[in-house]
TIMI-2910 file (N, C-alpha, C, CB; in pm, 1 decimal, decimal comma, always signed):
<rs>
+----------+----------+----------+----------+----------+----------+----------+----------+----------+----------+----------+----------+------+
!      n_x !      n_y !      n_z !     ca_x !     ca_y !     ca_z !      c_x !      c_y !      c_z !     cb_x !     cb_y !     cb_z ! resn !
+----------+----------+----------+----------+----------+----------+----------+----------+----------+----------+----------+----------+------+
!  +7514,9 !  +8691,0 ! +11201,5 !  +7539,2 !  +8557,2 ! +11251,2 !  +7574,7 !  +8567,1 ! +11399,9 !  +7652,6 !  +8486,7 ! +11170,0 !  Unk !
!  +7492,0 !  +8442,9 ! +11462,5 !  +7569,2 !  +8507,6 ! +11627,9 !  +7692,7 !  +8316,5 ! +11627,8 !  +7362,1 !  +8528,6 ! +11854,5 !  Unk !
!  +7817,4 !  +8354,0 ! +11709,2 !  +7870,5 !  +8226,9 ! +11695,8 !  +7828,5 !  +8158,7 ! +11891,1 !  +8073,4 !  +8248,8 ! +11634,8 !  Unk !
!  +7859,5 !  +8046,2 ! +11886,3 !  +7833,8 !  +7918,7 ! +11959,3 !  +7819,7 !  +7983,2 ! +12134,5 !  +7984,4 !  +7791,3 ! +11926,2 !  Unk !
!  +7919,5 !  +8095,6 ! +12152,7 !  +7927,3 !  +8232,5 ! +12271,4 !  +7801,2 !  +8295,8 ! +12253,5 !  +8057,9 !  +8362,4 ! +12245,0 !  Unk !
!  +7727,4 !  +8345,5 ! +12169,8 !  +7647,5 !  +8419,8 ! +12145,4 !  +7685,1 !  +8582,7 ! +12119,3 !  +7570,0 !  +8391,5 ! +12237,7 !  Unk !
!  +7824,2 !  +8592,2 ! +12070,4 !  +7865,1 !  +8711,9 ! +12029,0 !  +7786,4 !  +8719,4 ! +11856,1 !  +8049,7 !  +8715,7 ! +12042,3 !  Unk !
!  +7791,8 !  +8809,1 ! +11826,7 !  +7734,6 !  +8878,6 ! +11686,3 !  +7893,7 !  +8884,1 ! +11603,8 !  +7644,9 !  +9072,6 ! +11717,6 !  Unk !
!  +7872,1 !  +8785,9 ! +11507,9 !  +7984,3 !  +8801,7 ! +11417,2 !  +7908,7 !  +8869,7 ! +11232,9 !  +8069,9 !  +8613,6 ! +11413,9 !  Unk !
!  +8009,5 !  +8987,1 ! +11201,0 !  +7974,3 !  +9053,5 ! +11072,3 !  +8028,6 !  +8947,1 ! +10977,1 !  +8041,5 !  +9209,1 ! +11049,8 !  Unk !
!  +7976,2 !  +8917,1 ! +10855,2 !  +8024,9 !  +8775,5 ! +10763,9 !  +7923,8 !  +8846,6 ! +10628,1 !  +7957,3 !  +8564,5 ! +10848,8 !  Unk !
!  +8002,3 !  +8823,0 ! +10533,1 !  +7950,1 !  +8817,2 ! +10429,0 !  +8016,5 !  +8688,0 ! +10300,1 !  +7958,5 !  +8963,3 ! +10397,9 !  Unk !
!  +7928,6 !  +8636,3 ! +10260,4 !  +7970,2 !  +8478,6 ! +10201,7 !  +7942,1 !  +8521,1 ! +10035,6 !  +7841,8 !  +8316,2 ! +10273,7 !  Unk !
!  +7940,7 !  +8665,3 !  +9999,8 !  +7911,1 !  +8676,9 !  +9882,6 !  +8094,8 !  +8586,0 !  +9841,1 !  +7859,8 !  +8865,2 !  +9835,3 !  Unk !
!  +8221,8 !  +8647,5 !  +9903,7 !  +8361,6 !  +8601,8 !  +9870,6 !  +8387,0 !  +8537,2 ! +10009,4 !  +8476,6 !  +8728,8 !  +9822,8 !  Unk !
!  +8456,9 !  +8427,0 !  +9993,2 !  +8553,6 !  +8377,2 ! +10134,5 !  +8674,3 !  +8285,4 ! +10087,9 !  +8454,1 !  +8272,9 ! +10256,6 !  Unk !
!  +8747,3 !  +8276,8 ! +10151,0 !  +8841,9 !  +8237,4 ! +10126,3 !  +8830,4 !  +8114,7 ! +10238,3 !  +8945,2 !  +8341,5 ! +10122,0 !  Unk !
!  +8805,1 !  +7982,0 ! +10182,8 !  +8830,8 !  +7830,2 ! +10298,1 !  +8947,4 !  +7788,5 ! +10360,3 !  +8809,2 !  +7697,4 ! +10233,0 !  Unk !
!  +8941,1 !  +7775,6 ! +10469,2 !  +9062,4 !  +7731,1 ! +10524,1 !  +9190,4 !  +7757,6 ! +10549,2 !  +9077,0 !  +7668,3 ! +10489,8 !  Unk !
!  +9149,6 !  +7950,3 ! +10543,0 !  +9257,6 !  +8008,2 ! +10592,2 !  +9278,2 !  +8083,3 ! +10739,8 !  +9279,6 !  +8087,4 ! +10500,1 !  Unk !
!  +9388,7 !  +8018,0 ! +10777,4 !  +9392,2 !  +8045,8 ! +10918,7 !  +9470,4 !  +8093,1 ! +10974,7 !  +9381,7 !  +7972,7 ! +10980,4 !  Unk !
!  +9482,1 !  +8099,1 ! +11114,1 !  +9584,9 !  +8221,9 ! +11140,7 !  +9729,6 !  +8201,0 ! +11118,9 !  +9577,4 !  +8267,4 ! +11283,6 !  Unk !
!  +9827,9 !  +8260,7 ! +11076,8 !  +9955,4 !  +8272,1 ! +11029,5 !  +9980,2 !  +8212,8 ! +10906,9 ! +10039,0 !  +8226,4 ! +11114,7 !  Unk !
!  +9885,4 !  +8190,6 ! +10835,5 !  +9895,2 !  +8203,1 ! +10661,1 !  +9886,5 !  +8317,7 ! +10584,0 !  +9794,6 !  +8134,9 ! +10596,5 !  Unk !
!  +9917,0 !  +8295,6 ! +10486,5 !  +9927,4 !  +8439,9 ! +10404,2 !  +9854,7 !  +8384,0 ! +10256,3 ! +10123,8 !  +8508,3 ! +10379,6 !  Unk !
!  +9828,4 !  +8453,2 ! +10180,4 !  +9754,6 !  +8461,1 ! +10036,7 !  +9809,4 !  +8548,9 !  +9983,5 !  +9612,0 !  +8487,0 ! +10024,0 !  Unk !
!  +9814,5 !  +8535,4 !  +9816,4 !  +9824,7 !  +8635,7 !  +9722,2 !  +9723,5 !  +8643,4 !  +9652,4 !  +9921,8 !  +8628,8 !  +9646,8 !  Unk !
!  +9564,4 !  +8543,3 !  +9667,2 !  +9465,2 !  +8610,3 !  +9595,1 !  +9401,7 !  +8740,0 !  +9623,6 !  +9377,5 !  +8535,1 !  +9588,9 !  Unk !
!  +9384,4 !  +8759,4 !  +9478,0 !  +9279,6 !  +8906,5 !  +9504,4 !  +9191,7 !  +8862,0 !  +9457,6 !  +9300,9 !  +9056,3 !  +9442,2 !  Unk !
!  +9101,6 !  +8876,6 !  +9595,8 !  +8932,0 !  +8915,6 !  +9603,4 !  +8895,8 !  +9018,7 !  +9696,1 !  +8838,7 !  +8792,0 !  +9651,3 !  Unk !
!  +8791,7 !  +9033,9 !  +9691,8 !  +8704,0 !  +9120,5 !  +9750,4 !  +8647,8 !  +9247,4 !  +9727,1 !  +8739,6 !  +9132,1 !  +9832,9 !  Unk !
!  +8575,3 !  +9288,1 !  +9763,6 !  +8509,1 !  +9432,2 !  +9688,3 !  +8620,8 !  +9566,6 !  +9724,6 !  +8321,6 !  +9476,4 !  +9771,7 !  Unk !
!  +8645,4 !  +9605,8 !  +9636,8 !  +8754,7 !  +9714,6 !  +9597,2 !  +8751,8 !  +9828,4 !  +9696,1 !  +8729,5 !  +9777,2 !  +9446,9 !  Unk !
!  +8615,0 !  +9859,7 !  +9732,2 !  +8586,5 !  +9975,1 !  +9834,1 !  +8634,3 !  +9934,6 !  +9989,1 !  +8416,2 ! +10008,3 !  +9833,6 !  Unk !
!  +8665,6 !  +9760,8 !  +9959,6 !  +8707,2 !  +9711,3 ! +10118,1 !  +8827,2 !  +9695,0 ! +10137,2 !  +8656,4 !  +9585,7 ! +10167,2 !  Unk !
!  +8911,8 !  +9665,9 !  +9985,9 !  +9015,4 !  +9615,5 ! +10006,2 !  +9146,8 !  +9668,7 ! +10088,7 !  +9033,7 !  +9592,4 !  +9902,5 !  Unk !
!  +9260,6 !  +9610,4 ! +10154,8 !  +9338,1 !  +9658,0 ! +10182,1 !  +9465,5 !  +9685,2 ! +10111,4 !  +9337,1 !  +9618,2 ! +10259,0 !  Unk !
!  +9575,6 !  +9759,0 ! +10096,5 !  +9639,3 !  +9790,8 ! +10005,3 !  +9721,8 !  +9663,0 !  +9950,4 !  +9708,9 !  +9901,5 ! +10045,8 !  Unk !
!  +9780,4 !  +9592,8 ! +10080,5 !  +9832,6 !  +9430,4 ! +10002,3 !  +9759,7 !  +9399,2 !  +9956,0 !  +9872,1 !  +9307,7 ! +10061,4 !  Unk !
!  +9633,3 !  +9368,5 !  +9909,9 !  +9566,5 !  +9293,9 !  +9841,7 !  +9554,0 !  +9372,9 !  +9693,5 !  +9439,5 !  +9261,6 !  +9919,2 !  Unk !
!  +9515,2 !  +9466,6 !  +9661,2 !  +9577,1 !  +9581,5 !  +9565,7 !  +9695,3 !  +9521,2 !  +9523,2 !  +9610,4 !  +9729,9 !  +9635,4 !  Unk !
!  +9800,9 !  +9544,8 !  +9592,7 !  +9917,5 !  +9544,6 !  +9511,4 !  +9967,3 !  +9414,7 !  +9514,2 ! +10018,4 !  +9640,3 !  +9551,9 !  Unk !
!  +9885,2 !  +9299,4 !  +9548,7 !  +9932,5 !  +9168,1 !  +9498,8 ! +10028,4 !  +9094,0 !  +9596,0 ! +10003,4 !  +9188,3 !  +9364,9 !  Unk !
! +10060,9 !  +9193,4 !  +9719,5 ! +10167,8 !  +9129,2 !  +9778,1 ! +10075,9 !  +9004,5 !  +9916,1 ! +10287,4 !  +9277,4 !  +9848,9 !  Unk !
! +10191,9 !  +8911,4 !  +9981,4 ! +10083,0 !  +8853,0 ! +10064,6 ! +10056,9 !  +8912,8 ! +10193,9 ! +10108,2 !  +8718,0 ! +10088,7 !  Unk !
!  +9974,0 !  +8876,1 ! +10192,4 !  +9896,3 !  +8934,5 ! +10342,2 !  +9834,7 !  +8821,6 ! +10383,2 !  +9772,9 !  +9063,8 ! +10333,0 !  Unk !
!  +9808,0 !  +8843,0 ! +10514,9 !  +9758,9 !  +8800,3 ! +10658,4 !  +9592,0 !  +8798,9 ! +10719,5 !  +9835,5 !  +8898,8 ! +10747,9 !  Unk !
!  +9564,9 !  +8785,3 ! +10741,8 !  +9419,0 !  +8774,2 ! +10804,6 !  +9377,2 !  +8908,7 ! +10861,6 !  +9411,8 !  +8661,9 ! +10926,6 !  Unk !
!  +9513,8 !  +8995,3 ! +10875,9 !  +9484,7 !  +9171,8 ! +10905,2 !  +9389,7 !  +9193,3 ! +10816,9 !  +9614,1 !  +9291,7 ! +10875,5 !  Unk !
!  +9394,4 !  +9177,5 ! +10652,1 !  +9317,1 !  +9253,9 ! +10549,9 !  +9189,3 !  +9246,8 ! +10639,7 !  +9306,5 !  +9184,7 ! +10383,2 !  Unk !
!  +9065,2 !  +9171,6 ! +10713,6 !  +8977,2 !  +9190,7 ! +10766,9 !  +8981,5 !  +9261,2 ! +10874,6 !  +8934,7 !  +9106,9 ! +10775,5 !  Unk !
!  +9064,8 !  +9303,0 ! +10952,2 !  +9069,1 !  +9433,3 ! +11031,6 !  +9039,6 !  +9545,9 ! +10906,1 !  +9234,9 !  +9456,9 ! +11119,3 !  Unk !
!  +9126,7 !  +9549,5 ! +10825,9 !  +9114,8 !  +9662,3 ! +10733,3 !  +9001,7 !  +9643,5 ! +10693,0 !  +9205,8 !  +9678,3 ! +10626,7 !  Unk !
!  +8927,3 !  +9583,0 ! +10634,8 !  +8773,3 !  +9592,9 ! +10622,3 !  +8702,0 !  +9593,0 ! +10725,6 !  +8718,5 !  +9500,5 ! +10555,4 !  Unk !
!  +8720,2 !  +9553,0 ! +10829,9 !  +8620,3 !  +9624,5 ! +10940,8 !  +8626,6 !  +9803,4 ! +10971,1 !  +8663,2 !  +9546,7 ! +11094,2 !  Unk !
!  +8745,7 !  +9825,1 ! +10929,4 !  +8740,7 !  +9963,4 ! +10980,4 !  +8706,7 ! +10071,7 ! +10877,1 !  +8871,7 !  +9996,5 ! +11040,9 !  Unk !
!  +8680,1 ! +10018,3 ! +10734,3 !  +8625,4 ! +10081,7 ! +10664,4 !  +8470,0 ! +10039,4 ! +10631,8 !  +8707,7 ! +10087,7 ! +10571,6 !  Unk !
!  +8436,9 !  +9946,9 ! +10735,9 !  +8314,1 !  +9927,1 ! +10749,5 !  +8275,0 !  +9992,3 ! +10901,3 !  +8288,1 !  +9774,9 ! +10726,4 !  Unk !
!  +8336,5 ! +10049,6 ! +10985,9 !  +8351,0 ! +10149,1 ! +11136,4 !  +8263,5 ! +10294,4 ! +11052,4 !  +8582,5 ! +10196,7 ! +11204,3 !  Unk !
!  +8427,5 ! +10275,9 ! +10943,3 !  +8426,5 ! +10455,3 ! +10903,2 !  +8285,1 ! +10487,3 ! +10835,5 !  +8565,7 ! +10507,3 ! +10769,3 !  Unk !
!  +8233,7 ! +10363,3 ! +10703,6 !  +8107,3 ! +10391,0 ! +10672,4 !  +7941,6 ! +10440,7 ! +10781,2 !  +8098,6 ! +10269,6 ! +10605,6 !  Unk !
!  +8012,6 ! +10360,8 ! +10850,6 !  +7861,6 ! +10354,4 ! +11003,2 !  +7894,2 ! +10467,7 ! +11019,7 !  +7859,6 ! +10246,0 ! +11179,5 !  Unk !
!  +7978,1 ! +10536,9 ! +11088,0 !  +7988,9 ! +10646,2 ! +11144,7 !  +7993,5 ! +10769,0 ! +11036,7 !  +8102,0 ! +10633,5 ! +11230,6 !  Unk !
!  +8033,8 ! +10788,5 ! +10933,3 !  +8027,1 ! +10884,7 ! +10880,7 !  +7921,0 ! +10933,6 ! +10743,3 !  +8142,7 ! +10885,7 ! +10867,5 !  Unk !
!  +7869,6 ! +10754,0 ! +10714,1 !  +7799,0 ! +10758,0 ! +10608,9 !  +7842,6 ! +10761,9 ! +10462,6 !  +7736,4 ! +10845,1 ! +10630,8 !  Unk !
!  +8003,4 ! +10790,0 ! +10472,4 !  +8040,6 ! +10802,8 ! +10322,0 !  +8159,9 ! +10717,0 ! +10370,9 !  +8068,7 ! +10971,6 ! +10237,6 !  Unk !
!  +8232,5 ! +10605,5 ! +10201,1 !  +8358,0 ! +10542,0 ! +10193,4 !  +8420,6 ! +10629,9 ! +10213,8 !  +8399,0 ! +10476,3 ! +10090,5 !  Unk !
!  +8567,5 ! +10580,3 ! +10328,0 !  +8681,8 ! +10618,5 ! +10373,8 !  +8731,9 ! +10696,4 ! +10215,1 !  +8775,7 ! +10479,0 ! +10444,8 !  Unk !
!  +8764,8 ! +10612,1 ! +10108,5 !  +8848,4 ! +10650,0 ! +10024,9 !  +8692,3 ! +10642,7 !  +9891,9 !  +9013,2 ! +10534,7 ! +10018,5 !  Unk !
!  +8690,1 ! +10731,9 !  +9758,7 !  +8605,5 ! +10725,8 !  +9681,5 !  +8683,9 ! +10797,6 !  +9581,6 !  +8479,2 ! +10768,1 !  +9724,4 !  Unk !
!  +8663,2 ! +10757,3 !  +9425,8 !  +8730,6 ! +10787,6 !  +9342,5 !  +8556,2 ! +10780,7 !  +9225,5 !  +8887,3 ! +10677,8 !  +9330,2 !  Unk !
!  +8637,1 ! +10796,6 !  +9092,3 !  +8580,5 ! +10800,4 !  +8992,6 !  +8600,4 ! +10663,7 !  +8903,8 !  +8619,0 ! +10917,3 !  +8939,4 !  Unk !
!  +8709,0 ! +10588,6 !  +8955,4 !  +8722,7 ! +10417,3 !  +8853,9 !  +8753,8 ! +10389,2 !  +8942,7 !  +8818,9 ! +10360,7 !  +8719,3 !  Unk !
!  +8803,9 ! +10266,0 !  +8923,6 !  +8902,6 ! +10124,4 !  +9056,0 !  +9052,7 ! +10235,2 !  +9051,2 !  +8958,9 !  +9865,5 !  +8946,3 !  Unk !
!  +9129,2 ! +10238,6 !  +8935,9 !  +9249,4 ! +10305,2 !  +8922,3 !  +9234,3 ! +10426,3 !  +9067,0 !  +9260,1 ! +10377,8 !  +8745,7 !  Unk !
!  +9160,8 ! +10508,2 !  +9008,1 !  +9178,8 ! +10601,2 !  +9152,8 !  +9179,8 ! +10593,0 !  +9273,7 !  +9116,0 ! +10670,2 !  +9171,0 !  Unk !
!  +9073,3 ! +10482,0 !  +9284,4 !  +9019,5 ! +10421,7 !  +9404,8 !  +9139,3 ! +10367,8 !  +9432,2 !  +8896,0 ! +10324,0 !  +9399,4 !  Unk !
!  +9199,1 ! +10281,7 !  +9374,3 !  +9319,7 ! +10194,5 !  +9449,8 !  +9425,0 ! +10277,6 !  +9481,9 !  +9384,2 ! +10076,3 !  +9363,6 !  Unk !
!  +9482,4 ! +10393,8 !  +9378,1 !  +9560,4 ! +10531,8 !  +9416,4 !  +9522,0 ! +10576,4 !  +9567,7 !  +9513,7 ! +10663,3 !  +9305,2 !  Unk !
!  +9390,1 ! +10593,8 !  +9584,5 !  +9363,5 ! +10688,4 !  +9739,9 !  +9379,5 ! +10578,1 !  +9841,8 !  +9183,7 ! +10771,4 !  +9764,7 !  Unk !
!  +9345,9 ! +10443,5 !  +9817,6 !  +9331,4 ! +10342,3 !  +9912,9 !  +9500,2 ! +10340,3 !  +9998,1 !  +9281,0 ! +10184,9 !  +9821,3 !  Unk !
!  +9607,3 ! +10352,4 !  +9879,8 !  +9726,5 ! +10308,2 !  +9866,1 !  +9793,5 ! +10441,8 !  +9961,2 !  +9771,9 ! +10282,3 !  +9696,8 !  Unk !
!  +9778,1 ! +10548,3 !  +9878,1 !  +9810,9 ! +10674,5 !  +9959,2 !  +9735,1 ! +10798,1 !  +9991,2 !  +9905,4 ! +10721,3 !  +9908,5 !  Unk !
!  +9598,5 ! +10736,1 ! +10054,8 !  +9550,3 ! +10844,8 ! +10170,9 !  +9547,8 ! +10798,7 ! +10289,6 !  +9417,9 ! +10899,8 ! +10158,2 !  Unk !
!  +9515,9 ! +10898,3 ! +10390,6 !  +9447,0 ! +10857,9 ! +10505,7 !  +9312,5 ! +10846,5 ! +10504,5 !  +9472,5 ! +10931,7 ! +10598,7 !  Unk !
!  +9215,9 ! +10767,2 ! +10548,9 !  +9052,9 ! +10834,7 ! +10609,2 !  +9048,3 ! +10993,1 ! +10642,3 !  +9005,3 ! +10757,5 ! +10774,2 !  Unk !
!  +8958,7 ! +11107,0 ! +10582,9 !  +8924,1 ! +11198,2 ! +10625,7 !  +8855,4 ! +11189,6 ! +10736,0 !  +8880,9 ! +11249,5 ! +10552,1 !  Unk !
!  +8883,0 ! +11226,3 ! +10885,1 !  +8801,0 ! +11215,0 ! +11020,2 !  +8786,9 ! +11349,3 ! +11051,7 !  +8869,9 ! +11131,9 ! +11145,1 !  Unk !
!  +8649,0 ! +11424,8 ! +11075,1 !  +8639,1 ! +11570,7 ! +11077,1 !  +8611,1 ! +11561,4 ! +11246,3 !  +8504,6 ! +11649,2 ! +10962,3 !  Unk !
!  +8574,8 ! +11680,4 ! +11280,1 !  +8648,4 ! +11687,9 ! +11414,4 !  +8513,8 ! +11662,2 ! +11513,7 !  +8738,5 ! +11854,0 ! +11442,2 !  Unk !
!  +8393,5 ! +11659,1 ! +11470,3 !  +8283,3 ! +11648,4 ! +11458,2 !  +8293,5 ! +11478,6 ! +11545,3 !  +8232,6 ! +11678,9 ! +11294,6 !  Unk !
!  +8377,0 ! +11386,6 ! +11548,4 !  +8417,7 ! +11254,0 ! +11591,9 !  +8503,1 ! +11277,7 ! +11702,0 !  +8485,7 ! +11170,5 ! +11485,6 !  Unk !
!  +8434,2 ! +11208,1 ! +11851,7 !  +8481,6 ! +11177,2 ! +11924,8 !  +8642,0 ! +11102,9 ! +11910,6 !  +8387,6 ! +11127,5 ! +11965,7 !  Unk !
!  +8726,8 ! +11177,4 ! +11984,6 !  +8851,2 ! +11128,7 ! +11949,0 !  +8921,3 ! +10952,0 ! +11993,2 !  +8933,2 ! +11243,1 ! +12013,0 !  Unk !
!  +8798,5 ! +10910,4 ! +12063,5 !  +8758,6 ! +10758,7 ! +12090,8 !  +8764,0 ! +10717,6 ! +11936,9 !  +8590,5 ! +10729,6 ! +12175,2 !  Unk !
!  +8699,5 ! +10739,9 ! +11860,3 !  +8604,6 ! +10733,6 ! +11706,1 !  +8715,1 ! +10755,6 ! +11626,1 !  +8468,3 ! +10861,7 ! +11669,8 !  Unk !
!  +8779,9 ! +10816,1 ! +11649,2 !  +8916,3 ! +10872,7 ! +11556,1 !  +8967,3 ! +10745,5 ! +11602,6 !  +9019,8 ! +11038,3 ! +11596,0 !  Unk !
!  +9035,1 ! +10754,3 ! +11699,3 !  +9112,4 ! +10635,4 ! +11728,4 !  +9065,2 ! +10493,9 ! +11663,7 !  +9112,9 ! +10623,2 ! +11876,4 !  Unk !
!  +8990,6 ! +10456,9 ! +11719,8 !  +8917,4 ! +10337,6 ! +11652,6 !  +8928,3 ! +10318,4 ! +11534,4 !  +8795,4 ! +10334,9 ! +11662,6 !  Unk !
!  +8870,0 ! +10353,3 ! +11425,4 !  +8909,6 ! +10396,6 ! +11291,9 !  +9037,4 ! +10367,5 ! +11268,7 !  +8891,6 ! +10531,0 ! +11267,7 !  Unk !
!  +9115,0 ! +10463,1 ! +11338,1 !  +9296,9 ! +10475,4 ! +11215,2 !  +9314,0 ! +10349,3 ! +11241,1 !  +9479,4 ! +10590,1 ! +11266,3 !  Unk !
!  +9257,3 ! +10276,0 ! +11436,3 !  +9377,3 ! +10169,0 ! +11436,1 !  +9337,1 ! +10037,5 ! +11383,6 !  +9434,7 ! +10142,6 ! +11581,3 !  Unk !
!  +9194,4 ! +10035,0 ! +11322,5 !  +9134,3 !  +9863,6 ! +11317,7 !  +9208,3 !  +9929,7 ! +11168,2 !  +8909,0 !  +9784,9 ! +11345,1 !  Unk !
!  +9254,3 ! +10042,8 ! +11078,4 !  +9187,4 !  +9997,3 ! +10940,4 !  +9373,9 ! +10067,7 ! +10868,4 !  +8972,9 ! +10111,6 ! +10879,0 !  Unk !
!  +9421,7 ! +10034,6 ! +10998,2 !  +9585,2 ! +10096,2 ! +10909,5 !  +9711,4 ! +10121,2 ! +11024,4 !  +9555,6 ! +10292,3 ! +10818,4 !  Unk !
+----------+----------+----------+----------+----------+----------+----------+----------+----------+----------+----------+----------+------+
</rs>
């Protein structure tokens, strides 16, 4: 999508949430599990950050080709989401590192 500036905005309308804006908070959980951020996991409210946190595990995919965090069910998945870091091998410009930790944690 490009908006009204002609910047390129990333959007996906499979889930959205209407009419939430800045300095509101939510306790729904949606969104695809591989994106989610850990408040949203654990039910608590969060902020309009959770889409930083999905941008940067949408950074880490571009650049590395594999999910930040990957398990064998949701249970694990939400375990590593909750308490790992992103694996960044050294192979990444430390620009790239940076970027990463800070849009997605």
């Amino acid at each position: 999508m490009v908006d009204v500036h002609g910047y390129l905005k990333i959007v996906d309308f499979g889930l959205s949430k209407d009419g939430f804006r800045y300095g509101d908070r939510s306790k729904t959980r949606c969104g695809t599990n591989c994106y989610m951020a850990p408040e949203i996991i654990d039910e608590m409210a969060y902020s309009r950050a959770v889409d930083w946190w999905a941008l940067g595990v949408v950074l880490y995919v571009m650049i590395m080709f594999q999910f930040p965090f990957d398990a064998e069910d949701d249970m694990e998945l939400f375990e590593s989401i909750r308490n790992n870091k992103p694996a960044l091998t050294e192979e990444l410009s430390e620009e790239a590192q940076c970027l990463i930790l800070r849009v997605s944690g």
